[in-house]
N, C-alpha and C positions, 0 to 999 in steps of 0.2 A: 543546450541545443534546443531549440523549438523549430518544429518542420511540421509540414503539412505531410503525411503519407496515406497511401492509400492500399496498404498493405496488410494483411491480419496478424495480430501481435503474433512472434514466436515464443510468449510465454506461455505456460503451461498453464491451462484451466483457462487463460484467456477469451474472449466471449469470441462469438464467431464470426462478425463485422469486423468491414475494411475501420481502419484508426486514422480517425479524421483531423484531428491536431494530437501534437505528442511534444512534452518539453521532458528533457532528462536530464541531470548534472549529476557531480560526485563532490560528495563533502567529507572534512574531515573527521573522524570519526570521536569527536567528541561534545560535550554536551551545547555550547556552542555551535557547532555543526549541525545538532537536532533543531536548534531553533531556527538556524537559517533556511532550512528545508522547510520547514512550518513556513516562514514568512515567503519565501520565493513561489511555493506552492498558491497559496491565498491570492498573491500579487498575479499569479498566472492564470486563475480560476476567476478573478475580476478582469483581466486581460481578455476572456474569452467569453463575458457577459454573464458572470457570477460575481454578484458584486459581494463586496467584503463584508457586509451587514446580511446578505442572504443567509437562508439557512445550505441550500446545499455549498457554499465558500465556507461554513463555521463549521459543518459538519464533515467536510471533508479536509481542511482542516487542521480539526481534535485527531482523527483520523492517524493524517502524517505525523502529529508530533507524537503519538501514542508507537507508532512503528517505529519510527528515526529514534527514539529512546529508547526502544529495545535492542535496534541494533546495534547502538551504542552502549549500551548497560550489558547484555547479552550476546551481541556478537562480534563484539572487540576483538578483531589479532591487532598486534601490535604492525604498526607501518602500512596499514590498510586503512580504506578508506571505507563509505558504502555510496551506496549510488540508490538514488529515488529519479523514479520515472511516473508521470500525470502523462495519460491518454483519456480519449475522448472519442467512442465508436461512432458509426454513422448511422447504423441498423437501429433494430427496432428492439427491444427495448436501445436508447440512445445510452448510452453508458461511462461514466467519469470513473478511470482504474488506475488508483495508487501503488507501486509496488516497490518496495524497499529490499535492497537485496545488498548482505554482507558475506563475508567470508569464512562465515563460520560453520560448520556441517553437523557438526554433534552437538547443538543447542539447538535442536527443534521444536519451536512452542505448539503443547499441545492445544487440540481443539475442544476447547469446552468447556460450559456455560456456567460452573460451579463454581464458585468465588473459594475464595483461599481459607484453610482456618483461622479463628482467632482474630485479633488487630492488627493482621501484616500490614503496613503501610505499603507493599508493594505486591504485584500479580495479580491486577485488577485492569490492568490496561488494555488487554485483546479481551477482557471482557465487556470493555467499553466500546472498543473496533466492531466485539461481534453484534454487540444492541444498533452502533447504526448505523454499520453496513450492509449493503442489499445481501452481501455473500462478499465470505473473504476466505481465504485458505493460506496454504503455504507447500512449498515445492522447490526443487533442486533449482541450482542457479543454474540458470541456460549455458552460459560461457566460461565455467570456470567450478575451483571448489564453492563450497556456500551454499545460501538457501535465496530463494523470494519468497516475504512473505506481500501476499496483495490482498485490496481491497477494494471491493467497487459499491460504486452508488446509482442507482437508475434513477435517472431523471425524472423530477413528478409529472404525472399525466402519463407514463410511458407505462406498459403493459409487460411482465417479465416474464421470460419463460423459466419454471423452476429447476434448480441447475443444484445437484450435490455437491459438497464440501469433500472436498480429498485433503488428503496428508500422508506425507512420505513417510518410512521410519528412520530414525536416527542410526541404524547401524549397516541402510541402504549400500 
């Protein structure tokens, strides 16, 4: 779905501007499913005059396919899907917010900037989310069991007002 709204997201930690375009779908929750999120997100973010060579399109992005593969990898129930949603504020700072939300509730990634021990090949990805995103966090799913984890980008040129990182606990 892509729509025009002028309404303030009902996610939690969401910025406080009306959401000036918004496209959302549900894919299937597996690793194919991450990359069509990647690609439909890009296609949408040039749709809306980010083009696919820019950096904020590449950076936002790494972004979705960095989340969409955790939901996939980490918040897999069986028969469930996840759902990624691109919005786009109108306020000041202007704001592009990615948020991926699965069904999972006791796989909460923590926040935090310490990289893994040793040569994990994996648990490096929200540390990539958190280098280049403006502010990202994670939070209960609105409608149901599960979590969002989101992340936003402010637009260059645009002035941010400094906003905390929240995190829910896992045994919430």
């Amino acid at each position: 779905m892509d729509h025009m709204n002028n309404e303030t997201s009902p996610t939690p930690g969401a910025a406080p501007y009306p959401v000036r375009r918004e496209f959302a779908m549900r894919f299937t929750s597996s690793t194919r499913g991450a990359r069509l999120a990647r690609r439909l997100i890009s296609h949408r973010l040039d749709s809306w005059g980010h083009p696919y060579t820019g950096d904020v399109n590449e950076t936002l992005a790494l972004i979705t396919s960095e989340l969409a593969a955790n939901a996939v990898r980490h918040g897999h129930v069986a028969g469930r899907d996840f759902h990624v949603r691109l919005s786009e504020t109108a306020g000041s700072p202007r704001t592009l917010r990615v948020e991926v939300t699965d069904t999972r509730t006791e796989r909460v990634p923590m926040l935090t900037t310490q990289e893994p021990p040793g040569d994990d090949e994996s648990g490096r990805g929200l540390l990539i989310v958190a280098r280049l995103a403006s502010r990202w966090a994670v939070g209960p799913r609105a409608d149901g069991p599960g979590k969002t984890v989101w992340a936003e980008l402010w637009l260059p040129g645009e002035t941010p007002a400094p906003s905390p990182v929240s995190h829910f606990p896992a045994n919430a």
